[in-house]
N, C-alpha and C positions, 0 to 999 in steps of 0.2 A: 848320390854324391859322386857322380862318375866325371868324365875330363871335361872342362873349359869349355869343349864344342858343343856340351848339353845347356841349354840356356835351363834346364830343371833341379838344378842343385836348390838344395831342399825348397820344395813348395814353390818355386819361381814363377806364379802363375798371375792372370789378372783379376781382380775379382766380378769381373764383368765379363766370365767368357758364356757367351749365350751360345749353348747345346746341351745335350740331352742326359749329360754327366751332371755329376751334384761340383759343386764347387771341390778345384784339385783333383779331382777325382782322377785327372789326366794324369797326375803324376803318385797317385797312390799306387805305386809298382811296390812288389815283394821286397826289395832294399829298405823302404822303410823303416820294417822291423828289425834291423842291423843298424839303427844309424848311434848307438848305443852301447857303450857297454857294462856289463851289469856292474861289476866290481866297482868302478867309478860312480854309478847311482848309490851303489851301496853305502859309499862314503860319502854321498851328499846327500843321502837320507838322515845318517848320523850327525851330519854338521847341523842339519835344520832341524833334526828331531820329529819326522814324520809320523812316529809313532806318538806323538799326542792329538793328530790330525784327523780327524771322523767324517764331518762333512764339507765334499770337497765339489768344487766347482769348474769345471774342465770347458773353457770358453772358446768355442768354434772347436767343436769337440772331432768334427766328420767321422771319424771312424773308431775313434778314441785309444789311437797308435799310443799316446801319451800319457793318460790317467793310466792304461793297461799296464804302464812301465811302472809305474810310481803305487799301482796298488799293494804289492808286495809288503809297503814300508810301510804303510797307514794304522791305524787304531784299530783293533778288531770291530768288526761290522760296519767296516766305513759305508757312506753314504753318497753318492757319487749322482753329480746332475750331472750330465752332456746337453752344451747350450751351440746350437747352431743356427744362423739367419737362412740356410739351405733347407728346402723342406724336407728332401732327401736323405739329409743325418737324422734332422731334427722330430722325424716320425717313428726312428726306434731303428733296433735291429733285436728281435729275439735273440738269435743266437748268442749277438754279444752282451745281453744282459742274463745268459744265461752261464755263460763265459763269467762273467763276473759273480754270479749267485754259487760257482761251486768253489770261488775263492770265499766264501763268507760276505760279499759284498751285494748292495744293492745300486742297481743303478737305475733313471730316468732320462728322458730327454725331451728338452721344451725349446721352439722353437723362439728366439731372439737375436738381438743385436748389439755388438761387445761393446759398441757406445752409447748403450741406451739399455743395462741388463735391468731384466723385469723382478726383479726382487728389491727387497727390503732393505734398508742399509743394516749392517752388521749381521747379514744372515750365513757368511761359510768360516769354516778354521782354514780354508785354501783353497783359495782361487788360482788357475793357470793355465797355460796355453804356452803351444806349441807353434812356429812359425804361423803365426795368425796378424800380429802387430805390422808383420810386414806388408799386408795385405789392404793396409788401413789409411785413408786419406787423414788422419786424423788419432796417431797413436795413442797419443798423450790422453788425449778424452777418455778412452779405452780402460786406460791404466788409472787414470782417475775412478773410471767408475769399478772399476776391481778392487780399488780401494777403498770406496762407500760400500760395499756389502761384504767386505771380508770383516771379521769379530776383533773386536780390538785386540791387539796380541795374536793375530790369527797372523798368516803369511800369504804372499803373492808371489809367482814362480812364472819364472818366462823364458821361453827359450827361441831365440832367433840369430839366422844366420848374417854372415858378410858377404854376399853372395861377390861382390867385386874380388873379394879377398881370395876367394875360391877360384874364380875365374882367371888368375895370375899362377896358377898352379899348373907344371907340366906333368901330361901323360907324355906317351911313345910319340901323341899326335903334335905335341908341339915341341916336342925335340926334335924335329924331322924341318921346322920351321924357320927360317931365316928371321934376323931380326925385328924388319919392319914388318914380313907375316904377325909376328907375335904383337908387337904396338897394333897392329890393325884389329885383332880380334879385341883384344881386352879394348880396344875402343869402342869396335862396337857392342860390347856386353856395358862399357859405361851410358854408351848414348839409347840404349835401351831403356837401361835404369831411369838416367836421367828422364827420359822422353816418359814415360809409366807414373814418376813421381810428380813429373809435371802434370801428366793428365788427373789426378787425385788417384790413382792405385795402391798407391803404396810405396813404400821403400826396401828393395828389397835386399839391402845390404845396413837397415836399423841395427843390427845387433850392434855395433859398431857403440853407436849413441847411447844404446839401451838403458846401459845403468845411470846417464845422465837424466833421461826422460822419470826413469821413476825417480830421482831426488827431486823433479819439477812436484811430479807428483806426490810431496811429501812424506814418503814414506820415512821408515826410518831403519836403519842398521842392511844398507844397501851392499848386498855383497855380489860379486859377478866371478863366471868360474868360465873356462873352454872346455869343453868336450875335451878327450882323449882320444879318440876313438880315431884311428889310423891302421886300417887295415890295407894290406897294398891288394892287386889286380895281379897276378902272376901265370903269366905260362906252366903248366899247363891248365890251368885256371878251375881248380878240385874246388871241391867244397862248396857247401849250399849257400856261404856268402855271395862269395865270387859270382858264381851263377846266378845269383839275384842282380849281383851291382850290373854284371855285363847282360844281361835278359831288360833289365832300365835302359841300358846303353841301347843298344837293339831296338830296343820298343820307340827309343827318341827319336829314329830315322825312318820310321813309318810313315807314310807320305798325309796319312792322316795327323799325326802328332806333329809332321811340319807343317802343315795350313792351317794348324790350331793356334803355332804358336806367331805363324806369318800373322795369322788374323789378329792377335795381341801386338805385333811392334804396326801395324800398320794404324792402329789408334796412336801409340804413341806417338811415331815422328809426326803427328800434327801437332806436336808441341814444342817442337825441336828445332831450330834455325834452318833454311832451305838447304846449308851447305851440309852441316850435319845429317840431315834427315837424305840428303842423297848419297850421303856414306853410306850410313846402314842400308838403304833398296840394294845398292850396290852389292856389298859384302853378303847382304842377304841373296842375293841372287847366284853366288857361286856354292849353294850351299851343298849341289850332289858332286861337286868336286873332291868337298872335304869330307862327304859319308863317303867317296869311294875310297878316302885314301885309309881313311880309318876301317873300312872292312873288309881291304886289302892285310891291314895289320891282324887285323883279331883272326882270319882266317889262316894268315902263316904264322899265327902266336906269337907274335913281336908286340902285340901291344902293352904295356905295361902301365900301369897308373897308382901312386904314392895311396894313395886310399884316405889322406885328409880333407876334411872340410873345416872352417871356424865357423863353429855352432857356438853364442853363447848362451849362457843359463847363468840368471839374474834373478836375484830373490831378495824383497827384502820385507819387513813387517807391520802393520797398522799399528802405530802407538796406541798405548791404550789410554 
């Protein structure tokens, strides 16, 4: 979740990127694990009562950043599927089912699809997922089907970002920016979006809608919360946070991590009106203008960045 110029605040990805990564994988940087903070779980484990929760279902699980969070709170000897359409997740990882075996937990992982999950209706006590909805030509489906196999009285838990909302947020780099700079960028982070939702990718500013989507989806006792988690970027930039967010930062001006994500807007603007879609080639083409200026900053420690994103987390429950 680092500045506006990163088009990768949480998960900003296609889900059609054909390479040799599993899905995301491009943006599974060490920040990740920071996008959180525990205290704030703490207390939304208490509101939802997690510890009545055993068998859970963690949907497009990739590395399982997310159950990992939420295991602490669960039922002793919980029970934990990771459900990923990537074969990549979805063929295990020892280590982290052993990572989970010396908390008390058991986990598995079967390969599927969040519109189509391969179980049984009423088979978990919580079902959830982490920026995955946004990834979905078809959320609602998803969330329907989260809610045929969750146990009646069981819960459904979702967290997705505003990615637009985030993209309106100054670091160092866009205080340096005159006005129309700044409408340009956040234009073209819209006509991305735009162009990506068109193509059937996803949305990747849903969390917005979210809690609406699941009252489509009948659930009941719909509650929606924002992350807390506001951690700034600061000169001299200590701490193994910081060093995470700004090593993401880093990592997104790799000239491989820019023709990855060139190769993403260039499916989109074929969905985009000819005038729009010559914005973004445009804008897009001055792009090692704007990494020099930003690592001109981070180099004389001027660059500074608020440290929020809107993340929401949505939850509500199968009547019974």
């Amino acid at each position: 979740m680092t500045s506006s110029l990163t088009p990768a605040t949480p998960a900003a990805v296609s889900t059609h990127a054909h390479n040799a990564l599993g899905h995301s994988e491009e943006y599974f940087g060490a920040y990740r694990d920071f996008w959180w903070n525990a205290d704030f779980l703490q207390l939304i484990a208490r509101r939802w009562q997690l510890q009545h929760y055993r068998s859970v279902l963690d949907v497009g699980c990739g590395q399982c950043h997310w159950s990992r969070l939420l295991l602490p709170y669960l039922a002793d000897q919980p029970q934990i599927t990771g459900l990923d359409r990537d074969i990549k997740w979805s063929q295990g990882d020892p280590a982290l089912q052993r990572r989970f075996a010396e908390q008390g937990a058991s986990l598995v992982f079967r390969q599927g699809d969040a519109v189509c999950l391969p179980y049984a209706d009423d088979s978990f006590d919580l079902v959830t997922c982490q920026t995955v909805l946004i990834h979905l030509a078809d959320p609602l489906a998803a969330l329907r089907e989260m809610h045929r196999v969750a146990k009646p009285g069981g819960r459904v838990i979702c967290a997705e970002p505003s990615n637009l909302a985030n993209a309106g947020m100054a670091s160092a780099l866009e205080a340096d920016m005159t006005p129309a700079e700044r409408l340009a960028a956040y234009r073209y982070r819209l006509l991305c979006e735009t162009g990506k939702r068109l193509v059937g990718e996803g949305d990747s500013s849903l969390g917005d809608g979210l809690a609406s989507l699941f009252r489509q989806a009948d659930f009941a006792e719909v509650q929606s919360y924002l992350s807390d988690k506001a951690t700034p970027v600061l000169a001299p930039y200590g701490g193994e946070e910081a060093q995470a967010d700004l090593a993401d930062l880093r990592e997104s001006m790799l000239p491989e991590r820019v023709a990855l994500w060139d190769s993403h807007v260039a499916r989109w603007v074929t969905a985009l009106s000819r005038e729009d879609a010559d914005f973004v080639r445009t804008y897009a083409a001055d792009v090692d203008a704007r990494h020099a200026r930003l690592r001109a900053l981070l180099e004389s420690g001027r660059y500074w960045y608020g440290g929020a994103a809107v993340m929401y987390l949505v939850s509500a429950v199968k009547a019974r």
